[in-house]
C-alpha positions as a printed NumPy array, in Angstrom:
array([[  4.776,  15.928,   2.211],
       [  1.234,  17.577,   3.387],
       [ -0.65 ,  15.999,   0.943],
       [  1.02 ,  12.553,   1.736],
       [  0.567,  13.439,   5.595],
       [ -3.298,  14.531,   4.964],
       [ -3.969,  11.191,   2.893],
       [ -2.601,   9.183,   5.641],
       [ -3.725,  10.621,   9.211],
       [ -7.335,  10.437,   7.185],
       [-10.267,   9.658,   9.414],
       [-11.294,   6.817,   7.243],
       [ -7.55 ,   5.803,   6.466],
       [ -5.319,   6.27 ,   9.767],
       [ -7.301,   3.317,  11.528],
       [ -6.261,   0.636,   8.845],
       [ -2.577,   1.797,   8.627],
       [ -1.955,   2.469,  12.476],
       [ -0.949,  -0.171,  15.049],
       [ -0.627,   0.455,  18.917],
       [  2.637,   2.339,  18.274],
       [  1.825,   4.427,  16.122],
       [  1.637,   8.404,  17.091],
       [ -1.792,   9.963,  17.355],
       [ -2.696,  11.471,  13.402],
       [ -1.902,  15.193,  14.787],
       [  1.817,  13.939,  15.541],
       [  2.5  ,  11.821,  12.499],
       [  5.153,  12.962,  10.025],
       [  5.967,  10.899,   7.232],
       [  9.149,   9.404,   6.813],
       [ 11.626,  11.031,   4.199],
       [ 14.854,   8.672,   3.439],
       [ 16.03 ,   8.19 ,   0.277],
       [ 15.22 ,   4.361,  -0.287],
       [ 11.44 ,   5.141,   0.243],
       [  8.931,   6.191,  -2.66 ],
       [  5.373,   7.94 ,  -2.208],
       [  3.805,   7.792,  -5.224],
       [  0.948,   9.526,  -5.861],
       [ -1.338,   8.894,  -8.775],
       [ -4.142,  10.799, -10.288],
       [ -7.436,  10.448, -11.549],
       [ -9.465,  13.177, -13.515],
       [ -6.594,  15.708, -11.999],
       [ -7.246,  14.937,  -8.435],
       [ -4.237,  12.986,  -6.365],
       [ -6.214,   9.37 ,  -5.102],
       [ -4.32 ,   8.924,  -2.786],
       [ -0.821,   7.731,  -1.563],
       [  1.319,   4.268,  -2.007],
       [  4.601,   4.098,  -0.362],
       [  7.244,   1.564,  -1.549],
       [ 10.338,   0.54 ,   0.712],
       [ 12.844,  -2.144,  -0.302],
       [ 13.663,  -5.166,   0.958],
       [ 16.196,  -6.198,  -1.342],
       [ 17.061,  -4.319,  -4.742],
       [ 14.468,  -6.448,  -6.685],
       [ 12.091,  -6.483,  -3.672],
       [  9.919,  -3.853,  -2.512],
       [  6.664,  -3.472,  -0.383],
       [  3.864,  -1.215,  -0.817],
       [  1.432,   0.455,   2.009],
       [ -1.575,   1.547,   0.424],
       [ -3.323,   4.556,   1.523],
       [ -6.184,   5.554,  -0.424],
       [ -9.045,   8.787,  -0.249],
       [-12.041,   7.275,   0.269],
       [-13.771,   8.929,  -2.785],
       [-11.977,   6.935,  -4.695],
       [-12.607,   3.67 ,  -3.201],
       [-13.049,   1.31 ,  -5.531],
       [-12.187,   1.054,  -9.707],
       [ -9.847,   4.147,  -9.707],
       [ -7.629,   2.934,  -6.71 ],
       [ -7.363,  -0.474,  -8.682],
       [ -6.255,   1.124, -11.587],
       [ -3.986,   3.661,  -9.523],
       [ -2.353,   0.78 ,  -7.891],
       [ -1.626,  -0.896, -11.278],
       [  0.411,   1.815, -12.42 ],
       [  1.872,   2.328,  -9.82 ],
       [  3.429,  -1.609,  -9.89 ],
       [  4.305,  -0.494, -13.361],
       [  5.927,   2.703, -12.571],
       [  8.342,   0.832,  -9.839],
       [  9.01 ,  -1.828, -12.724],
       [ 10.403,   0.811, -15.306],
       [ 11.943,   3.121, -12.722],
       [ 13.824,   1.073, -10.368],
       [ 14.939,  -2.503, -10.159],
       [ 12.178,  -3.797,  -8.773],
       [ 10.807,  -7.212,  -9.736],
       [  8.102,  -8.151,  -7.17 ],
       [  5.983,  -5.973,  -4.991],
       [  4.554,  -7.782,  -1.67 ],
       [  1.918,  -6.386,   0.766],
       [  1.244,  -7.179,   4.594],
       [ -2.678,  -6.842,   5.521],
       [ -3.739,  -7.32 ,   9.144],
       [ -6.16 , -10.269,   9.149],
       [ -9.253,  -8.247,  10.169],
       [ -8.928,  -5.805,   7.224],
       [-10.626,  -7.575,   4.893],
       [-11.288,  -4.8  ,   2.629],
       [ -7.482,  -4.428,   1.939],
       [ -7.053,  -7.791,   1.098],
       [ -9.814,  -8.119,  -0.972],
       [ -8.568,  -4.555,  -3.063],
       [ -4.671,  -6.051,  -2.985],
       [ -5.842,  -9.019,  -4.802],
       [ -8.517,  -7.19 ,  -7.361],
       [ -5.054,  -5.752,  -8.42 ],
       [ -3.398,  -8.553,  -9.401],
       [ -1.572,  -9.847,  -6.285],
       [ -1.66 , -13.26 ,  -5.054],
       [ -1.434, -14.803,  -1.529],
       [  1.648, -16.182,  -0.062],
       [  1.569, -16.798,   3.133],
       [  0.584, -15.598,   6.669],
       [  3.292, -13.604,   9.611],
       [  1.679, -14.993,  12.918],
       [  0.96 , -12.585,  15.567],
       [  2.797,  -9.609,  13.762],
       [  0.135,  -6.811,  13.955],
       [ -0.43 ,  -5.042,  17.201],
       [ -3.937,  -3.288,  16.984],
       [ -6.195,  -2.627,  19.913],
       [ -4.1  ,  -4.637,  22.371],
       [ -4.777,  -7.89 ,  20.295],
       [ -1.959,  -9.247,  18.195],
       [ -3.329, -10.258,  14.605],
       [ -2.049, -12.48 ,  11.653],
       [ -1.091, -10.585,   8.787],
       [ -1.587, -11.985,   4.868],
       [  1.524, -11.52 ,   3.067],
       [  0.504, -11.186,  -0.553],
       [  2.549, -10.775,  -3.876],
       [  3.066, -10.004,  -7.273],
       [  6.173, -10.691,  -9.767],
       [  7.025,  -8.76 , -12.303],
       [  5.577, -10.992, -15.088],
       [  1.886, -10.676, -13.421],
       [  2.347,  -6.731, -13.717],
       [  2.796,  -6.907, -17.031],
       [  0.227,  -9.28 , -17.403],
       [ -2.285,  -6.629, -15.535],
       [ -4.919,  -4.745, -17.67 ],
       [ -4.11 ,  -1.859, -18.913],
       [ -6.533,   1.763, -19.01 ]])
């Protein structure tokens, strides 16, 4: 739980994940309940970073991505893939959706270089600053994971 606690309260990371109610980064503990998973992957034997999967249904999960900044970039994509395919051969999970705050285009841009598509907008559902932002709602079934290049 350190690691997950030092990827997330990250100078570089905590701004993009926080929102107005979140705790300041020396207060934040992550979450442990059962029907959440951190994964995280590795690349030449260092952990990237961290991606945490909650359910919304059985066959429905969503992932928060929080990635170390040295690995910005081809190795997160390729993280992220597996991880979409670890979630389809370990649970029951048949499509993975995101939620990205309008003004982080970055994470958009990185959800869909790995693989997932747009599907809609949540109006007004992102507190950050004192401002209330859209958020992107994008997706990916289980077909387009397996469809994803492989290493």
């Amino acid at each position: 739980m350190e690691f997950i606690r030092e990827v997330m309260t990250h100078p570089r990371v905590w701004p993009h994940i926080s929102d107005d109610n979140s705790p300041w980064p020396d207060a934040f503990e992550p979450i442990v309940h059962p029907g959440l998973y951190y994964l995280a992957p590795e690349c030449d034997g260092e952990r990237v970073g961290v991606f945490l999967y909650h359910s919304h249904s059985a066959v429905l999960w969503e992932v928060h991505t929080c990635i170390l900044p040295k690995f910005w970039g081809e190795p997160a994509t390729q993280a992220a893939r597996d991880g979409l395919r670890w979630m389809l051969d370990n649970t029951k999970c048949r499509k993975v959706i995101t939620h990205v705050p309008k003004p982080n285009v970055p994470a958009r841009r990185f959800a869909m270089r790995v693989g997932m598509w747009s599907e809609g907008i949540n109006r007004k559902s992102f507190l950050k600053d004192g401002v209330l932002h859209d958020q992107f709602i994008l997706g990916i079934t289980e077909d387009e994971i397996q469809c994803l290049p492989q290493p």
